[in-house]
SEBATI-588991 format. One record per residue: residue number from 1; residue in three letters; x, y, z of N, C-alpha, C in turn. Coordinates in pm, whole numbers, plus 50000, padded with zeros to 5 digits. Example, Ala and Ser with C-alpha at 12.3 -4.5 7.8 and 13.67 -1.06 7.14 Angstrom:
// SEBATI-588991
NODE|num|residu|n.east|n.north|n.up|ca.east|ca.north|ca.up|c.east|c.north|c.up
NODE|1|ALA|51319|49431|50780|51230|49550|50780|51320|49670|50780
NODE|2|SER|51285|49775|50708|51367|49894|50714|51290|50003|50787
This chain:
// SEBATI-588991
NODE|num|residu|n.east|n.north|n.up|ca.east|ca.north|ca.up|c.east|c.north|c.up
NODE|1|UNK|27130|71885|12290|27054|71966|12384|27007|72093|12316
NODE|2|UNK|26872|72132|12312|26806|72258|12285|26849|72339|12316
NODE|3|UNK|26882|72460|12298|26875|72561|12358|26764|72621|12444
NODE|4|UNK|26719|72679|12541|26601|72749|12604|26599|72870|12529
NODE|5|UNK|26465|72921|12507|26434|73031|12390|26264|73026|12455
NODE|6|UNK|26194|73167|12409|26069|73203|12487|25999|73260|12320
NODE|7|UNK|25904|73246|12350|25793|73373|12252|25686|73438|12329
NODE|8|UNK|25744|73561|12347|25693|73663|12417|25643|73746|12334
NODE|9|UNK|25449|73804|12420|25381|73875|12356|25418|74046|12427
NODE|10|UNK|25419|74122|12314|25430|74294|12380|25339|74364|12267
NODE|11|UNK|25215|74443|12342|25162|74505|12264|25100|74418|12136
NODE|12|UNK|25068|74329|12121|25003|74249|12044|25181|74257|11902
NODE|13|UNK|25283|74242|11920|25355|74222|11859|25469|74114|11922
NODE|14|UNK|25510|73951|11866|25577|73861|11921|25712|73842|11872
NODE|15|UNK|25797|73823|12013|25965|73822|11975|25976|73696|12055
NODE|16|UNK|26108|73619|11961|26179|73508|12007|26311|73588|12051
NODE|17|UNK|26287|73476|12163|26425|73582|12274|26475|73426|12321
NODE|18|UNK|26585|73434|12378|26699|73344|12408|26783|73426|12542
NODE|19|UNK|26802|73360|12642|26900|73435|12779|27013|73529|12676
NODE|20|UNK|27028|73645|12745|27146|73703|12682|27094|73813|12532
NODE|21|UNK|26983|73762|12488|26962|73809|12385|26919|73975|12376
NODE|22|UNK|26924|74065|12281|26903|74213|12293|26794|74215|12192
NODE|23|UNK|26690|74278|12270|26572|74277|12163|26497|74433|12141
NODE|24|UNK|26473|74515|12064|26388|74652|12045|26228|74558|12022
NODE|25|UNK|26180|74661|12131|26050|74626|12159|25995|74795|12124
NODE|26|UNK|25832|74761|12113|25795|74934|12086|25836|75011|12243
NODE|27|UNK|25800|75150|12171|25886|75227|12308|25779|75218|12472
NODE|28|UNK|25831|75210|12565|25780|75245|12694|25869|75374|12760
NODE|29|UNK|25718|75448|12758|25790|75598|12806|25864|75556|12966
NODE|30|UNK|25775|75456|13016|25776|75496|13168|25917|75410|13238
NODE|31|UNK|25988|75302|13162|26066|75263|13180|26197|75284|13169
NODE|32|UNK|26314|75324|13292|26447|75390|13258|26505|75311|13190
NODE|33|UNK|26649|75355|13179|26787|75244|13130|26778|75173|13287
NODE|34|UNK|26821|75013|13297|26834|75020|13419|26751|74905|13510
NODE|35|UNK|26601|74990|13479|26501|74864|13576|26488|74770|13448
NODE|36|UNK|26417|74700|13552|26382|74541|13531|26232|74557|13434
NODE|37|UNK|26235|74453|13384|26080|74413|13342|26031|74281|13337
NODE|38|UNK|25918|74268|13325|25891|74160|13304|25778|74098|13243
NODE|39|UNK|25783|73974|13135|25690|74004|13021|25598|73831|13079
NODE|40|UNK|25494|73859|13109|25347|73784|13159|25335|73703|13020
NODE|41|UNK|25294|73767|12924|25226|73674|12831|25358|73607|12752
NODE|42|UNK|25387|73497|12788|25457|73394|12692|25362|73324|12637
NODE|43|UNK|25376|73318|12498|25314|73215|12377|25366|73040|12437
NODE|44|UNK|25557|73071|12355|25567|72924|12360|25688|72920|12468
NODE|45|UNK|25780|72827|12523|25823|72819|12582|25934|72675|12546
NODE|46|UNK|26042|72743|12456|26087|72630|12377|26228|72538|12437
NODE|47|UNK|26254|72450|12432|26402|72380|12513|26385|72219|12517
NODE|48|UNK|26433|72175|12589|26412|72015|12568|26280|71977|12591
NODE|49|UNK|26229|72029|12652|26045|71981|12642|25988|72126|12629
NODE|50|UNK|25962|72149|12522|25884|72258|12435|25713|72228|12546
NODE|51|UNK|25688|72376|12530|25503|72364|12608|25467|72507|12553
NODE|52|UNK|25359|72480|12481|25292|72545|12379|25165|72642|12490
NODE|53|UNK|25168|72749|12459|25000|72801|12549|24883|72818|12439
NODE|54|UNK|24771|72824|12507|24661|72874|12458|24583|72970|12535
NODE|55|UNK|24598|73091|12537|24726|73154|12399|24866|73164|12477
NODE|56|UNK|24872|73179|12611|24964|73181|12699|24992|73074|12769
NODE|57|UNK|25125|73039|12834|25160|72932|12882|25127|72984|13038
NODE|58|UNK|25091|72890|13099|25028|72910|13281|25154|72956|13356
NODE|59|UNK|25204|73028|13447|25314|73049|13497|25445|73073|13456
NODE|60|UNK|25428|73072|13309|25577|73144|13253|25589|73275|13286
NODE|61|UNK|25762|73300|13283|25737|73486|13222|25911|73470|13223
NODE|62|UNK|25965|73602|13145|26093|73602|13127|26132|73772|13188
NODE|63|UNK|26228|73784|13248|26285|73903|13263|26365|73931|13238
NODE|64|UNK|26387|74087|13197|26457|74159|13113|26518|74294|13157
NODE|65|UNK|26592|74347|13149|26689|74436|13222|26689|74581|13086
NODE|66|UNK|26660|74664|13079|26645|74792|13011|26750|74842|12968
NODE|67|UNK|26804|74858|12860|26957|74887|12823|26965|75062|12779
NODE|68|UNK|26817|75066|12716|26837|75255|12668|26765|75224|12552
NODE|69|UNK|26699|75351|12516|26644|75360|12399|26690|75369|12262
NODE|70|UNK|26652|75304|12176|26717|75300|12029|26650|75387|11956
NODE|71|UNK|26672|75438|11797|26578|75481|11733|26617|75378|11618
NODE|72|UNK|26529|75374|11546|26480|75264|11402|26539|75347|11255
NODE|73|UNK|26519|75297|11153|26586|75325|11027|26494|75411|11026
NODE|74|UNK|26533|75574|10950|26464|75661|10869|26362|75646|10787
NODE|75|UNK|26265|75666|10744|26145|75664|10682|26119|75785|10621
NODE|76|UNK|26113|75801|10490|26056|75931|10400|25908|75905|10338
NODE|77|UNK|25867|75994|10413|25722|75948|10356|25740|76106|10231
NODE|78|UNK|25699|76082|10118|25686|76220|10002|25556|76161|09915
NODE|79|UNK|25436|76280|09932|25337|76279|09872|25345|76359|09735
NODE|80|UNK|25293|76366|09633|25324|76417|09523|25207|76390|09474
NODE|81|UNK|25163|76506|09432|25016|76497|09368|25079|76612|09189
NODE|82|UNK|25030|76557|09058|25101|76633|08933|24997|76696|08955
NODE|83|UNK|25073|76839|08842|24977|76936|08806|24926|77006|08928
NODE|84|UNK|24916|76988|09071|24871|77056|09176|24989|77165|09248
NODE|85|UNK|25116|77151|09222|25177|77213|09278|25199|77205|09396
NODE|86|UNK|25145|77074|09479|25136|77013|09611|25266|76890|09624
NODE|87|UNK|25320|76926|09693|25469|76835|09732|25486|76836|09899
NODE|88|UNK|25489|76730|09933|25542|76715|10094|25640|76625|10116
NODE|89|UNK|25691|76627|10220|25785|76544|10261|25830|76558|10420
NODE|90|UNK|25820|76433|10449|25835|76429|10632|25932|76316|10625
NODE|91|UNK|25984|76304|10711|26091|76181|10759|26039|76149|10908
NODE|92|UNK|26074|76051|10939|26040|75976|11096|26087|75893|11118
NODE|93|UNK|26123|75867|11223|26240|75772|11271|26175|75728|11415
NODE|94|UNK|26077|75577|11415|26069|75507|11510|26155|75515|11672
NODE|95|UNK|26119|75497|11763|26198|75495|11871|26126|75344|11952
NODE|96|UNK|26229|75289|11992|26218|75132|12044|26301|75138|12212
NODE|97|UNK|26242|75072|12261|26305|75048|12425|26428|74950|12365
NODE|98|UNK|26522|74926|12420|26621|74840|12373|26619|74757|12527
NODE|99|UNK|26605|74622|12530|26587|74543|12673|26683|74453|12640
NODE|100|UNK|26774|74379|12737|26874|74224|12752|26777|74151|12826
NODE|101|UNK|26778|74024|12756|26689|73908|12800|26757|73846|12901
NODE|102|UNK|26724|73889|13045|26821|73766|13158|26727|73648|13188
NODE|103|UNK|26669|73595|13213|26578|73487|13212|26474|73426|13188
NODE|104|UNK|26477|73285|13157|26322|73247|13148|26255|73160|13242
NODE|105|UNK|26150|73222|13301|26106|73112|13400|25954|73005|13367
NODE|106|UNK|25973|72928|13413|25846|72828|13390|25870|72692|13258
C-alpha cells in the first residue's frame, strides 16, 4: 500500500507533503500560529491511484494547521572590490511560516 502524499503549489514554489508532515513555506505575514490553511493548487495527488493535474488536479486541496514562524540558515553576502578600499558585508536570515500537514482531500 502507497502511502498518500500531495504536490502542492505556494507562490510558484512546489512541496511534497505527506499527513503529519512539517513543511517551511515562504513567509505569510497575515497568518497566526494556530489557524488553518489551505492550499487550492495541487499538482499531483499521489497514493494507490496516483492523478496527475494539468497543471492542477480538479477538486483537490490539503489543509494545514500553522505551527509559528521559523527563520532559515544565515547568509553572508561580502562584496570586495581590490584597490578601492570598498568592503561590505550584510548577513540575512530568511523567515518561513512553519505549517503541519493534516489532510489531503480529493
Amino acid at each position: 500500500r502507497n502511502v498518500m502524499y500531495a504536490v502542492i503549489e505556494d507562490r510558484n514554489q512546489q512541496f511534497r507533503v505527506s499527513p503529519g508532515d512539517r513543511v517551511l513555506i515562504p513567509l505569510h505575514q497575515d497568518l497566526e500560529p494556530g489557524a488553518s490553511v489551505t492550499f487550492d493548487k495541487v499538482c499531483v495527488v499521489g497514493g494507490d491511484e496516483p492523478r496527475v493535474g494539468t497543471p492542477y488536479v480538479d477538486g483537490a486541496s490539503v489543509t494545514a494547521k500553522v505551527v509559528g514562524v521559523a527563520k532559515g540558515p544565515k547568509v553572508v553576502v561580502a562584496k570586495f572590490r581590490r584597490r578601492k578600499n570598498s568592503r561590505r558585508r550584510v548577513g540575512f536570515r530568511a523567515r518561513f511560516t512553519e505549517v503541519e500537514i493534516e489532510g489531503i482531500a480529493g
